[in-house]
BADREN-122783 format. One record per atom (N, C-alpha, C): x, y, z; atom name. Coordinates in steps of 0.001 Angstrom, whole numbers, plus 500000, padded with zeros to 6 digits. Atoms other than C-alpha are relative to their C-alpha. Layout:
N
<rec <X; Y; Z>; CA>
...
END
This chain:
221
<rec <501120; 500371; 500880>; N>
<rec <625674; 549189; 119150>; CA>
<rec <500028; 500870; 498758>; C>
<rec <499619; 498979; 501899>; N>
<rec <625778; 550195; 115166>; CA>
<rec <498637; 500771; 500176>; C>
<rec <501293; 499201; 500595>; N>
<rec <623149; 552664; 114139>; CA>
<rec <499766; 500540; 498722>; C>
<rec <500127; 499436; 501966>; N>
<rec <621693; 553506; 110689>; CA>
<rec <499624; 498765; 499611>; C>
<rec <500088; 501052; 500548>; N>
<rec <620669; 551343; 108555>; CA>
<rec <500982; 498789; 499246>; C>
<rec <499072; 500686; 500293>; N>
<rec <622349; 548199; 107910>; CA>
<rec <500380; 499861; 498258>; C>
<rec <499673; 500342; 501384>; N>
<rec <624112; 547507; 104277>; CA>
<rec <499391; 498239; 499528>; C>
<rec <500670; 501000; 500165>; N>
<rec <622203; 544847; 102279>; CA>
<rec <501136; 498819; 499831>; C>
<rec <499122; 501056; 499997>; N>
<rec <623945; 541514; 102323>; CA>
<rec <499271; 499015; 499005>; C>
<rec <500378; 501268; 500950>; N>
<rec <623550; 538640; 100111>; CA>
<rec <500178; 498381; 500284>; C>
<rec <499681; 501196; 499613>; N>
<rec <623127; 534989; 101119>; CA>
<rec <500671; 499135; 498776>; C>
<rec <499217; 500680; 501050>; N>
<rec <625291; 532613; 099422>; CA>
<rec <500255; 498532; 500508>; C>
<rec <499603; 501615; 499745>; N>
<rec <625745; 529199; 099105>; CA>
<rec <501210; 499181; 499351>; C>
<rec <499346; 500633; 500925>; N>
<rec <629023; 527784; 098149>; CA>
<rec <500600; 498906; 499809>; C>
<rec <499352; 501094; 500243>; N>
<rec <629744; 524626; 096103>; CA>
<rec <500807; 499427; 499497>; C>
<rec <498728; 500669; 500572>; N>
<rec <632842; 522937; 095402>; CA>
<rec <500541; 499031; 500669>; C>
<rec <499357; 501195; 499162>; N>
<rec <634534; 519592; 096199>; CA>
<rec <501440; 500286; 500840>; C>
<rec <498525; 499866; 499539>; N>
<rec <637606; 521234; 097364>; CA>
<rec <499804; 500913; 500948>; C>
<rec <500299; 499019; 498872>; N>
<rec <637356; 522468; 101218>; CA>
<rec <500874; 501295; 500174>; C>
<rec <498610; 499176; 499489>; N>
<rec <640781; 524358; 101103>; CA>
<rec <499383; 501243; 498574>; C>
<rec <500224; 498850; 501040>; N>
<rec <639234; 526582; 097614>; CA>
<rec <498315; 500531; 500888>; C>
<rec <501492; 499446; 498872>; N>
<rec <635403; 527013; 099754>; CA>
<rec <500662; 500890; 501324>; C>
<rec <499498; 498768; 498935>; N>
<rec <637905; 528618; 102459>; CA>
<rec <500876; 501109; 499443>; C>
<rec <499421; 498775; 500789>; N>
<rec <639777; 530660; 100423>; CA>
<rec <498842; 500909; 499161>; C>
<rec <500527; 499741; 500199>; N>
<rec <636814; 531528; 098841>; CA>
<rec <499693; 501376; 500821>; C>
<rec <500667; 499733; 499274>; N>
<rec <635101; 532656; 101786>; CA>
<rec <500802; 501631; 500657>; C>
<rec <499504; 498896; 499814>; N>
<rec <637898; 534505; 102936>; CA>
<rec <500680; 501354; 498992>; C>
<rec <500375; 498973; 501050>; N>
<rec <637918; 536470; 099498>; CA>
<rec <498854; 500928; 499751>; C>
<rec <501091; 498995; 500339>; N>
<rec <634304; 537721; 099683>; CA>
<rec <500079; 500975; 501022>; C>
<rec <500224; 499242; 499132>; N>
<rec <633719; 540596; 101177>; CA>
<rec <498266; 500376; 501084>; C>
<rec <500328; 499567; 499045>; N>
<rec <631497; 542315; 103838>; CA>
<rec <497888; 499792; 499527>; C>
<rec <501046; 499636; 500635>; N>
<rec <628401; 542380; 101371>; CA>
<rec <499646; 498565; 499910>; C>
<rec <500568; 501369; 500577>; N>
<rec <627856; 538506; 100868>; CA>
<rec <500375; 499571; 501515>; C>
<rec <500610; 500731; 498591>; N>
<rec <626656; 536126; 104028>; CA>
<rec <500511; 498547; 499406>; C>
<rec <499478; 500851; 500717>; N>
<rec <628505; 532537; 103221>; CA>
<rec <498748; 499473; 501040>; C>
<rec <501241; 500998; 499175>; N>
<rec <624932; 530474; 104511>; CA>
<rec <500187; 498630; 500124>; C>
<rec <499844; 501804; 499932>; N>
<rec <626129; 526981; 103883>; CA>
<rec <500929; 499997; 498911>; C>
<rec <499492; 499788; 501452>; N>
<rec <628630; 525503; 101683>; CA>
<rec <499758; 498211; 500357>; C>
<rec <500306; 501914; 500245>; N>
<rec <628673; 521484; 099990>; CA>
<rec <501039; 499583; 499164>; C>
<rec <498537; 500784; 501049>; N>
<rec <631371; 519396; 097916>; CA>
<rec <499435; 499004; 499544>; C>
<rec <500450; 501222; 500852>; N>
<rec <629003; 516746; 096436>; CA>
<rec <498616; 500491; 499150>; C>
<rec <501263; 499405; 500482>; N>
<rec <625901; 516934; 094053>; CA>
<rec <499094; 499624; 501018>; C>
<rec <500996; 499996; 499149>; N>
<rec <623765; 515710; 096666>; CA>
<rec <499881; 500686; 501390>; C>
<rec <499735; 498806; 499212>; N>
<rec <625257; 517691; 099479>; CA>
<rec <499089; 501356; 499769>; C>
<rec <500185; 498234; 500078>; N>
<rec <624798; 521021; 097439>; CA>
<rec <498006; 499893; 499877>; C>
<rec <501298; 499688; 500268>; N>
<rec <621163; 519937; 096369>; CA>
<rec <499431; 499597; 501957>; C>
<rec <500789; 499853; 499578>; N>
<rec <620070; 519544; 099701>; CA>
<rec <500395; 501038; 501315>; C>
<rec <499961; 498710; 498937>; N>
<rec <621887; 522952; 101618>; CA>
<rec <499278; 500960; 499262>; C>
<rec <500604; 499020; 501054>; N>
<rec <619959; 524733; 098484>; CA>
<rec <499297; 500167; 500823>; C>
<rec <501407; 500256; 499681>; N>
<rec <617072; 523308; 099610>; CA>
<rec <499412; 500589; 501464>; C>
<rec <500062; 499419; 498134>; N>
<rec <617582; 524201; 103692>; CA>
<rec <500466; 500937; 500061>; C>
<rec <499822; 498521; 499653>; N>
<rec <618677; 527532; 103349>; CA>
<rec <499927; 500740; 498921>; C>
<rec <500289; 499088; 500841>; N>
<rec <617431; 528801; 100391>; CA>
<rec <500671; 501471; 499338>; C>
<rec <499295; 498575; 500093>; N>
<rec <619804; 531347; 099317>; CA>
<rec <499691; 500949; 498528>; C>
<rec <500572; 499073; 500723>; N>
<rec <620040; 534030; 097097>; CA>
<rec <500864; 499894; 498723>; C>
<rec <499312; 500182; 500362>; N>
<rec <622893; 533140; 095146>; CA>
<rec <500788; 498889; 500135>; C>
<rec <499084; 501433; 499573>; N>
<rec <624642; 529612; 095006>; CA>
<rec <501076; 500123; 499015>; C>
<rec <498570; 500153; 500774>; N>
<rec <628389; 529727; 093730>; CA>
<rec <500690; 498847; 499781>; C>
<rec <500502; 501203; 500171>; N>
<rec <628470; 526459; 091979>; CA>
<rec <501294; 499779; 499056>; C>
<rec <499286; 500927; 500545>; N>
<rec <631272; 524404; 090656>; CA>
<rec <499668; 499290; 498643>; C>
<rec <500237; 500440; 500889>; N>
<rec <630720; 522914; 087348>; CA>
<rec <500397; 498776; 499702>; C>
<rec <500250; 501549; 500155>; N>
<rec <632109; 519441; 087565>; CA>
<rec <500536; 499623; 501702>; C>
<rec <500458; 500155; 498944>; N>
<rec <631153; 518241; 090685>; CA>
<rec <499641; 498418; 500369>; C>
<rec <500197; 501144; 499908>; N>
<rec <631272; 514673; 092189>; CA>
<rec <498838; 499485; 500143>; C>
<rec <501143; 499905; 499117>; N>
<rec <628380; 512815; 093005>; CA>
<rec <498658; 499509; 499067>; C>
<rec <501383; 500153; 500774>; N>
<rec <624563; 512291; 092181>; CA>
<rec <500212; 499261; 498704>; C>
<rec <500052; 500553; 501089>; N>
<rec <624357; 511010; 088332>; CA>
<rec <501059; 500367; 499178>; C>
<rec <498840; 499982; 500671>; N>
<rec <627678; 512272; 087126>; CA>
<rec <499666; 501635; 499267>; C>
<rec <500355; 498652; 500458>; N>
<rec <625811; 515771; 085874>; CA>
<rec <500616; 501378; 500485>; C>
<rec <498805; 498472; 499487>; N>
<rec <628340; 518106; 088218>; CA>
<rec <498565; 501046; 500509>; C>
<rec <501335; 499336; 499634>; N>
<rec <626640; 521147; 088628>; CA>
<rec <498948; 500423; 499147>; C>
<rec <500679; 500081; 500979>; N>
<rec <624550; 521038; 085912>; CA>
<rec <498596; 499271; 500772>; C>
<rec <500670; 500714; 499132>; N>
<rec <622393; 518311; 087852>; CA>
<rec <499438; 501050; 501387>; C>
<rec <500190; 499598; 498386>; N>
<rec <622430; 520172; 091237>; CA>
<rec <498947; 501214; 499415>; C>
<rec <501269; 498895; 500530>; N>
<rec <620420; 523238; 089075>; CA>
<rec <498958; 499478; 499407>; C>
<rec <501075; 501248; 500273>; N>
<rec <618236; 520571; 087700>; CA>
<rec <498938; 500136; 501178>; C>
<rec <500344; 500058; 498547>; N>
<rec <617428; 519379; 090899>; CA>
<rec <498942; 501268; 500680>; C>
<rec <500650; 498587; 499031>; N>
<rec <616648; 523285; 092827>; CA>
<rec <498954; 500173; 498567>; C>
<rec <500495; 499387; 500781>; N>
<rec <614536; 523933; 089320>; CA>
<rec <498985; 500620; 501265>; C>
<rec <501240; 499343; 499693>; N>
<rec <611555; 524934; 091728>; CA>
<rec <500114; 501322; 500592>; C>
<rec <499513; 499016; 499441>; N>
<rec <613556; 527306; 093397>; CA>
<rec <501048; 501678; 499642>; C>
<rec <499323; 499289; 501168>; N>
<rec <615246; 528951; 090050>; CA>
<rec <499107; 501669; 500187>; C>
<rec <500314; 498290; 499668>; N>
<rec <612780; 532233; 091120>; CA>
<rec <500386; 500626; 500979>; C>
<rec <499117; 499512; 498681>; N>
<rec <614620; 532885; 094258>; CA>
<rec <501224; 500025; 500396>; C>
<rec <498602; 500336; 499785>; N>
<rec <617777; 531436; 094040>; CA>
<rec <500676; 499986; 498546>; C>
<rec <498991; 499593; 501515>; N>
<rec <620389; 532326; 091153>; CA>
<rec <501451; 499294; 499840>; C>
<rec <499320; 500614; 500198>; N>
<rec <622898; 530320; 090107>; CA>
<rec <501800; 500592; 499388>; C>
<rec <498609; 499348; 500491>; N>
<rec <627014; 531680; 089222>; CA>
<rec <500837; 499044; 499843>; C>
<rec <498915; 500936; 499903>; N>
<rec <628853; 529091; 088090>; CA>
<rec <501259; 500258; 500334>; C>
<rec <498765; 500100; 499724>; N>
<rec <632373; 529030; 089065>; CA>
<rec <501204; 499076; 499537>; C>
<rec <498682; 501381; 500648>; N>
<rec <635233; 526794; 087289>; CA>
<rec <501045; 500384; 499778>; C>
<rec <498585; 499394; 500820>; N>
<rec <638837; 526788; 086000>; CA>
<rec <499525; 499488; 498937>; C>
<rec <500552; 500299; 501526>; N>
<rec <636696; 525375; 082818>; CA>
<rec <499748; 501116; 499965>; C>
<rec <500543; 499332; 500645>; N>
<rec <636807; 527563; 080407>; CA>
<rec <499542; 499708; 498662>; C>
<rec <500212; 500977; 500961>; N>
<rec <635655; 525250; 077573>; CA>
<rec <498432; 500467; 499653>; C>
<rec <501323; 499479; 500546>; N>
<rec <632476; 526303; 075412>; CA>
<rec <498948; 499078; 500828>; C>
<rec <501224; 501255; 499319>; N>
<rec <630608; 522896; 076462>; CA>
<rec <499470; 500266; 501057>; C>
<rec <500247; 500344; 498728>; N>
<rec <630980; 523403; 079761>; CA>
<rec <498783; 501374; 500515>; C>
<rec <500595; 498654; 500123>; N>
<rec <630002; 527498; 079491>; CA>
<rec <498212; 499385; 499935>; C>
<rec <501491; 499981; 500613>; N>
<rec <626704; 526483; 077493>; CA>
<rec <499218; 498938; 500686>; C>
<rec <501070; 501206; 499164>; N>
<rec <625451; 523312; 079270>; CA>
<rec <499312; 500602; 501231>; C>
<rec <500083; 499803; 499014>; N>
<rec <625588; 525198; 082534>; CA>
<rec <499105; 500913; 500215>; C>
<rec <500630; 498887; 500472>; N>
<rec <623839; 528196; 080993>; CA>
<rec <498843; 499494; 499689>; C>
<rec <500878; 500618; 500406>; N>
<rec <621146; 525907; 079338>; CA>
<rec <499476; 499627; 501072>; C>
<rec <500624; 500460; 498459>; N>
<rec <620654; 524505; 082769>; CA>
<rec <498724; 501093; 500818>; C>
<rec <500910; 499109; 499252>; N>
<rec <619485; 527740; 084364>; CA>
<rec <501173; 500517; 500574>; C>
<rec <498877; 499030; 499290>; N>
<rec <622688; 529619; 085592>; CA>
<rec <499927; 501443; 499445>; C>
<rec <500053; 498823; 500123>; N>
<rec <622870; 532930; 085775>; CA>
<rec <500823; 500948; 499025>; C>
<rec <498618; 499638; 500272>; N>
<rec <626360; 533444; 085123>; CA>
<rec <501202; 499494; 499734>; C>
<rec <498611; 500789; 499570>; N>
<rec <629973; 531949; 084703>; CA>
<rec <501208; 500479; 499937>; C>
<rec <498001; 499065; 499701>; N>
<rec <633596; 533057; 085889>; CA>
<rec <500298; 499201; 500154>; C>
<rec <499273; 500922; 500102>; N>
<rec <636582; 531405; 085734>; CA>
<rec <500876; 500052; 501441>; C>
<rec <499648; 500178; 498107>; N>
<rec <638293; 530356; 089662>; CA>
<rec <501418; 501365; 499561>; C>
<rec <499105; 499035; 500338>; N>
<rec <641087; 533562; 088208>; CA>
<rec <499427; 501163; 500530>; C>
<rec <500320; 498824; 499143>; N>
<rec <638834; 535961; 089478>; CA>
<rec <500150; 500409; 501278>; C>
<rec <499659; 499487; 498808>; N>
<rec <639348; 538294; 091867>; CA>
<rec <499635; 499884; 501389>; C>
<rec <500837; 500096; 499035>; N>
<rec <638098; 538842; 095298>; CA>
<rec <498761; 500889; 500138>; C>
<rec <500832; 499000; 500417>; N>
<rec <636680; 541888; 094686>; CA>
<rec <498617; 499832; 498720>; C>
<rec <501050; 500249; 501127>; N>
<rec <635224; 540751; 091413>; CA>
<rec <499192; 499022; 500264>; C>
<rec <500971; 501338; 499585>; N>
<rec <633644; 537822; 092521>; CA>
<rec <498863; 500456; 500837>; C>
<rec <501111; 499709; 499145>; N>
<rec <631768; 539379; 095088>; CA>
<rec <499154; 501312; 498896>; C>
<rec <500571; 498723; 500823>; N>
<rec <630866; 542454; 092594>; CA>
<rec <499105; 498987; 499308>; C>
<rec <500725; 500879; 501056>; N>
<rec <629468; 539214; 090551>; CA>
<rec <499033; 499682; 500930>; C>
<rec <501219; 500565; 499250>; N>
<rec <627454; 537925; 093349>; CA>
<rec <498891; 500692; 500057>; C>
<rec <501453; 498952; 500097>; N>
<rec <625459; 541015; 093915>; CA>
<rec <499574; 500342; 498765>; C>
<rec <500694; 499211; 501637>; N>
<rec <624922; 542126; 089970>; CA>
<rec <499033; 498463; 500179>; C>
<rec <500638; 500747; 500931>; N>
<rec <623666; 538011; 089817>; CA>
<rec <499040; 500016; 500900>; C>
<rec <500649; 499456; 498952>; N>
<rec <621714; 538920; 093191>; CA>
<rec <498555; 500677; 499257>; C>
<rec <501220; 499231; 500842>; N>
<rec <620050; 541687; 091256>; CA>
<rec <499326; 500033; 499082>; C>
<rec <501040; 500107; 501045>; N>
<rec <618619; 540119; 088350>; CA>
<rec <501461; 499935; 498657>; C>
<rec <499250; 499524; 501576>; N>
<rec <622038; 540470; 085719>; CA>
<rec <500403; 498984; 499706>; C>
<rec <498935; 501235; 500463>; N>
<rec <623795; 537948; 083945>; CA>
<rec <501444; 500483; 499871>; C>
<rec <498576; 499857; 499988>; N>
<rec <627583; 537953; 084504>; CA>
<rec <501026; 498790; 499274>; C>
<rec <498732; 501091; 500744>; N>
<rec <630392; 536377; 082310>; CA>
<rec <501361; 500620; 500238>; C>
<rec <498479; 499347; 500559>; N>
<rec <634307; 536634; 082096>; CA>
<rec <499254; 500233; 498789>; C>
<rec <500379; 499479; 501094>; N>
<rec <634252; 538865; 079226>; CA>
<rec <500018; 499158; 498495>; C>
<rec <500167; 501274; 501574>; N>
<rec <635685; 535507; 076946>; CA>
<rec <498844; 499549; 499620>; C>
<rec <501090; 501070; 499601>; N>
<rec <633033; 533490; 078197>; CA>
<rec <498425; 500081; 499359>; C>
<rec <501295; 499919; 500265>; N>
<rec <630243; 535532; 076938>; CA>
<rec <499710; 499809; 498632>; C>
<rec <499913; 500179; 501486>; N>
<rec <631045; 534904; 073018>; CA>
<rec <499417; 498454; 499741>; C>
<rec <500540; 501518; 500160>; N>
<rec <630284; 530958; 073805>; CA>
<rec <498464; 500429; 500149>; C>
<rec <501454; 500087; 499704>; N>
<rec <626952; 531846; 075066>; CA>
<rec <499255; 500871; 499271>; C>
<rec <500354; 498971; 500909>; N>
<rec <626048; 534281; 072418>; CA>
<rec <499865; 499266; 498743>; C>
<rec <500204; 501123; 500727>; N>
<rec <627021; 532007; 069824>; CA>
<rec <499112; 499022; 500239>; C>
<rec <500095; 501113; 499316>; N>
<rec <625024; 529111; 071602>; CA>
<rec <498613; 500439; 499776>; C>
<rec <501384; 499631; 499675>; N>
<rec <621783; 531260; 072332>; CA>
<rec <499595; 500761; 498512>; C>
<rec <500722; 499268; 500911>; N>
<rec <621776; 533419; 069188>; CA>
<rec <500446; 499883; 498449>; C>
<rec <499988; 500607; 501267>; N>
<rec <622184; 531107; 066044>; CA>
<rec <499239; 500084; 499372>; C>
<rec <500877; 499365; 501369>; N>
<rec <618685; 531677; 065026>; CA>
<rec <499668; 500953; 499451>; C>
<rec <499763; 498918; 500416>; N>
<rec <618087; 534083; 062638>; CA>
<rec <498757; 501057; 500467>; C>
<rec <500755; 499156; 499298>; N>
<rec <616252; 537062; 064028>; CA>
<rec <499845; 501097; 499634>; C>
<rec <500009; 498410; 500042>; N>
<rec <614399; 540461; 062650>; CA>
<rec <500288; 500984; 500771>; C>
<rec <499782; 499028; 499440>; N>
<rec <616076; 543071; 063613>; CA>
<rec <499297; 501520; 499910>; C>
<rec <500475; 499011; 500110>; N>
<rec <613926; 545517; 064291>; CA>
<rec <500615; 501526; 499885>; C>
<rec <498802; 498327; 500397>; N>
<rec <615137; 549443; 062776>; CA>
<rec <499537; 500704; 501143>; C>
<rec <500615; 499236; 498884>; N>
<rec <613166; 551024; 065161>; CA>
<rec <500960; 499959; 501057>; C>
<rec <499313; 500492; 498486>; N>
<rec <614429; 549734; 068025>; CA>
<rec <501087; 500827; 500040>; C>
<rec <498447; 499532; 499717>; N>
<rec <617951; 550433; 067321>; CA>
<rec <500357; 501318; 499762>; C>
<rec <499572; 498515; 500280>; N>
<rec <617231; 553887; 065953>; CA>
<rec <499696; 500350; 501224>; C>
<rec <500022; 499344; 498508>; N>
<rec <616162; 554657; 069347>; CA>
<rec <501411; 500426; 500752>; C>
<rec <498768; 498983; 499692>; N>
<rec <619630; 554674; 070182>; CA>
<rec <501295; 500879; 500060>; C>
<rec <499080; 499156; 500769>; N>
<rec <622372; 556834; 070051>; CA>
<rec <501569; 499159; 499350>; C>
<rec <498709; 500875; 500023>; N>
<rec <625832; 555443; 068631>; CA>
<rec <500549; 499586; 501064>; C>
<rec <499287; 500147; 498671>; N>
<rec <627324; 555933; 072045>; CA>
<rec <499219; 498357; 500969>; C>
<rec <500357; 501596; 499497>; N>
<rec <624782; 553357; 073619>; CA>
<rec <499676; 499302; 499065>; C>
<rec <500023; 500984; 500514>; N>
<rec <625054; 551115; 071283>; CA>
<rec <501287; 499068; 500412>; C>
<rec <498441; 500076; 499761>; N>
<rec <628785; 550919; 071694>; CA>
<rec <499571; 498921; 501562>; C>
<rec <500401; 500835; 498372>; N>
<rec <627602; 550117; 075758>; CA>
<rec <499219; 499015; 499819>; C>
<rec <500880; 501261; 499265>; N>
<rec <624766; 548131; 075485>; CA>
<rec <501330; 498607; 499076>; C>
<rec <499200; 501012; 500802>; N>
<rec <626660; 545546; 072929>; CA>
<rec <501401; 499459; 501854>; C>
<rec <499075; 500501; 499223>; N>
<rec <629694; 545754; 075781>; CA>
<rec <499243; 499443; 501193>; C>
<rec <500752; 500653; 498682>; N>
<rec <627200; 545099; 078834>; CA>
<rec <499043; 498928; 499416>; C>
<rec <500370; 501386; 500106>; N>
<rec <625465; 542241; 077077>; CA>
<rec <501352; 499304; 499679>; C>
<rec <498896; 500784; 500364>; N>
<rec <628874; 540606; 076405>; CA>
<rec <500450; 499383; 501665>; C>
<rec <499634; 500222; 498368>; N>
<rec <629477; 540721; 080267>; CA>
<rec <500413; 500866; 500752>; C>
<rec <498712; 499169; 499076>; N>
<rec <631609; 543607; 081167>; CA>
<rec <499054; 500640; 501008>; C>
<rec <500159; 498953; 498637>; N>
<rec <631415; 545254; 084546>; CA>
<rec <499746; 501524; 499008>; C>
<rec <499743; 499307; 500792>; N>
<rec <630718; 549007; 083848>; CA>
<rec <501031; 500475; 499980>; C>
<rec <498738; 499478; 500082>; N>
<rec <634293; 549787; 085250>; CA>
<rec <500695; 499627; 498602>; C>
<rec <499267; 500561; 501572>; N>
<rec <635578; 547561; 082116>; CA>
<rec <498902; 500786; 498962>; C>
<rec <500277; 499042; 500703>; N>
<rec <633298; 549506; 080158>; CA>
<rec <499993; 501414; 499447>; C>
<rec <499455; 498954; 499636>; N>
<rec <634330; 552443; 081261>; CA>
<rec <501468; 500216; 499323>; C>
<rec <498739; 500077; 500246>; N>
<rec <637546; 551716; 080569>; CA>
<rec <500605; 499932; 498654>; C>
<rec <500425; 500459; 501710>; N>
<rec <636957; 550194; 077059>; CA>
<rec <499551; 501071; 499052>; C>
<rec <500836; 498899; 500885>; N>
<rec <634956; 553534; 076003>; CA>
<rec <501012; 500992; 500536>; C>
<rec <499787; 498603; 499253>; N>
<rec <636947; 556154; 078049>; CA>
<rec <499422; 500900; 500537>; C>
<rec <500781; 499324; 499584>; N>
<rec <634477; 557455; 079672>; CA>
<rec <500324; 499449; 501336>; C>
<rec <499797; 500302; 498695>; N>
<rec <633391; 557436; 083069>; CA>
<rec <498841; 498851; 500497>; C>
<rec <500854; 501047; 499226>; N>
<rec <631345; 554979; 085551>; CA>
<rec <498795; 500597; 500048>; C>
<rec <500932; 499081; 499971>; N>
<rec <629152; 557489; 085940>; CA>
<rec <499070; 499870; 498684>; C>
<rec <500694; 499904; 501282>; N>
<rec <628186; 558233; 082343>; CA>
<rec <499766; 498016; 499783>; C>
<rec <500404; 501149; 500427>; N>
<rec <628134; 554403; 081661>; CA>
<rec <498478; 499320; 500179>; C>
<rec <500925; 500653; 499158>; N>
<rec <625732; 553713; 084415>; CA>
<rec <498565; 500836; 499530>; C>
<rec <500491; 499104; 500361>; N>
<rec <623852; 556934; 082825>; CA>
<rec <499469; 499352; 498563>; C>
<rec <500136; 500821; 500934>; N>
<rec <623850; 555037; 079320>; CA>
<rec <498955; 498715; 500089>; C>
<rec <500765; 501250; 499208>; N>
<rec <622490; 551699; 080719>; CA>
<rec <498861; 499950; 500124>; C>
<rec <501785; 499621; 499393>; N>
<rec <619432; 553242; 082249>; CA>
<rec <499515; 500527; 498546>; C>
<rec <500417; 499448; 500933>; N>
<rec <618800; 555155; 079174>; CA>
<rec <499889; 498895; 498913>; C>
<rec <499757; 501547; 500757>; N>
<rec <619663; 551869; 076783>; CA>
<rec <498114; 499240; 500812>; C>
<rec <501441; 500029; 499411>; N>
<rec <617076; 550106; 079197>; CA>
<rec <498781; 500523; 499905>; C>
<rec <500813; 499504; 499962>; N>
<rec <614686; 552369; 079178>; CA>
<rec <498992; 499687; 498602>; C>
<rec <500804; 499756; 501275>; N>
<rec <614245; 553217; 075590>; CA>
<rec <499391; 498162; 498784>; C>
<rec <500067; 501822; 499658>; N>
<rec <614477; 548824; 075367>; CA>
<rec <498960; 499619; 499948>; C>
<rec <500766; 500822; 499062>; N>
<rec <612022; 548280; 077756>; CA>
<rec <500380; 498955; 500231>; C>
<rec <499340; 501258; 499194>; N>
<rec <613932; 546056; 079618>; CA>
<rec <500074; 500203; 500901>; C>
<rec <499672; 499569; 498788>; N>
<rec <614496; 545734; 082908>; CA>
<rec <501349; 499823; 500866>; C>
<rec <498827; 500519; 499182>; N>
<rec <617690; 543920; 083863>; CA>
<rec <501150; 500071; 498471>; C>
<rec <498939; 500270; 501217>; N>
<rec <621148; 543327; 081833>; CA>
<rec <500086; 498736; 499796>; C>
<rec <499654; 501232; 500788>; N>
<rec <620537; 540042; 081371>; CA>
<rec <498518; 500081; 498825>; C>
<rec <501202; 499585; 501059>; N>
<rec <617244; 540825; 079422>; CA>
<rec <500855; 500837; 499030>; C>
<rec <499119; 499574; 501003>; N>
<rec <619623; 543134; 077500>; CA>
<rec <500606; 498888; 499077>; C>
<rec <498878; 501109; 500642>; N>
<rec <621814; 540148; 076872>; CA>
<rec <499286; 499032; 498965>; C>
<rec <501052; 500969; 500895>; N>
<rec <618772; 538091; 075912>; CA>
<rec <499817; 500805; 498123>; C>
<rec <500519; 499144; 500529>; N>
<rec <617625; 541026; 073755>; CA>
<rec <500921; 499884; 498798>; C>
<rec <499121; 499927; 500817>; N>
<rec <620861; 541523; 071718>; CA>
<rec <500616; 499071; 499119>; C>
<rec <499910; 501199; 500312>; N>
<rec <621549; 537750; 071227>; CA>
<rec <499219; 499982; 499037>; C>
<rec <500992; 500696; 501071>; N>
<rec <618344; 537109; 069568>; CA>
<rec <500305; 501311; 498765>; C>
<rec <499929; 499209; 501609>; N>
<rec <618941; 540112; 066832>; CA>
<rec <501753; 500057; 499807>; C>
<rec <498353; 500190; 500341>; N>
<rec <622811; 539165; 066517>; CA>
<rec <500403; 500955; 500040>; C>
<rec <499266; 498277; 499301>; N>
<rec <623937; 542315; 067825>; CA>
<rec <501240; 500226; 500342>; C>
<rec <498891; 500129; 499242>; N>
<rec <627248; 541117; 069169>; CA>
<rec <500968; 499266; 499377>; C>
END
C-alpha cells in the first residue's frame, strides 16, 4: 500500500478520428494525466465531454461528424462547461485559419501532433492550470488575430518592469515553456519562474494566459 500523499493527476479526454494516434497518444502521456474517455466523431466527443466532465479535452481540429465544424463545433457544443473543462487543440494543421477559428471558439491552446511526449503532457497540466499554450510558431497567428486593435499602452505599467522581464513576459505570452525560455535568455528555470511571478504580480494578473491577453491588446509582441 503507497503512503504520502498522492501526485495530482489530470483528467483528460481524448479526441481524434484515428484509434491507432488516441493509442499512441495515450501511451505517450505520462503518469500525471488520467486518459477518462476518448471519441473519433463530433458527436461522440460532445457527448464523453458531457459524461465525464474532464479537466482537459485534447481535441483534434478537423474532425468528422456533427455539422462539418471539426472541433470547433464539439467546443461550441460543451460551451456550458468552458469553466471546468479546457480545451488543447491538437493537429498536424498548422495553418493560421485553423489556429484562430479554434482559439475564437474557446480553446485554450494549440500544438502541432510533432510534439513530444513529454511536452504534451507538460501542456496538459500548464492548460489544467489556467495557461494558454502554443507551439512557439503558432502563437504569432493568434497574436496577430487577437491584437489588431489599436491599444493604449499604458507607461506605467511597463515601467513597472525591469528590461529582464520584459524580455520573459513577451517570451511567455508567445507560448514558450520556461525551459525554452530559459534557454532563449540563458538563464535558469529557476530565475525564469522567479521573473513570471514578479511580471504577474506587478501586472496583476493571475495566469499566463491573462499575460498573453494582456500583451496582445497593447501590441507588445
Amino acid at each position: 500500500m503507497s503512503t504520502g500523499q498522492e501526485p495530482r493527476t489530470v483528467r483528460v479526454v481524448i479526441v481524434d478520428d484515428h484509434a491507432i494516434f488516441r493509442s499512441g497518444l495515450k501511451a505517450d502521456l505520462d503518469s500525471r494525466i488520467d486518459v477518462a474517455g476518448e471519441a473519433g466523431t463530433v458527436e461522440q466527443a460532445i457527448a464523453v465531454i458531457s459524461e465525464v466532465r474532464p479537466e482537459v479535452v485534447l481535441l483534434d481540429v478537423h474532425l468528422p461528424g456533427g455539422l462539418g465544424g471539426g472541433g470547433r463545433e464539439v467546443i461550441n457544443a460543451s460551451a456550458p462547461l468552458l469553466a471546468s473543462t479546457r480545451f488543447l487543440a491538437l493537429s498536424v494543421s498548422d495553418a493560421a485559419e485553423d489556429v484562430v477559428a479554434v482559439i475564437r471558439a474557446g480553446a485554450r491552446g494549440y500544438v502541432t501532433k510533432t510534439i513530444s511526449g513529454p511536452e504534451i503532457s507538460d501542456a496538459v497540466v500548464r492548460v489544467a492550470d489556467g495557461d494558454a499554450v502554443f507551439s512557439p510558431r503558432l502563437a504569432g497567428f493568434v497574436l496577430d488575430a487577437f491584437g489588431t486593435a489599436p491599444a493604449e499602452i499604458a507607461d506605467d505599467e511597463l515601467d513597472r518592469l525591469s528590461a529582464r522581464e520584459l524580455e520573459v513576459m513577451r517570451l511567455i505570452a508567445r507560448g514558450y515553456s520556461y525551459k525554452e525560455v530559459a534557454k532563449e535568455l540563458f538563464i535558469s528555470i529557476k530565475t525564469v519562474e522567479t521573473h513570471v511571478s514578479a511580471v504577474l504580480r506587478k501586472l496583476q494578473l493571475s495566469s499566463r494566459h491573462e499575460l498573453t491577453k494582456w500583451a496582445a491588446e497593447r501590441r507588445l509582441l
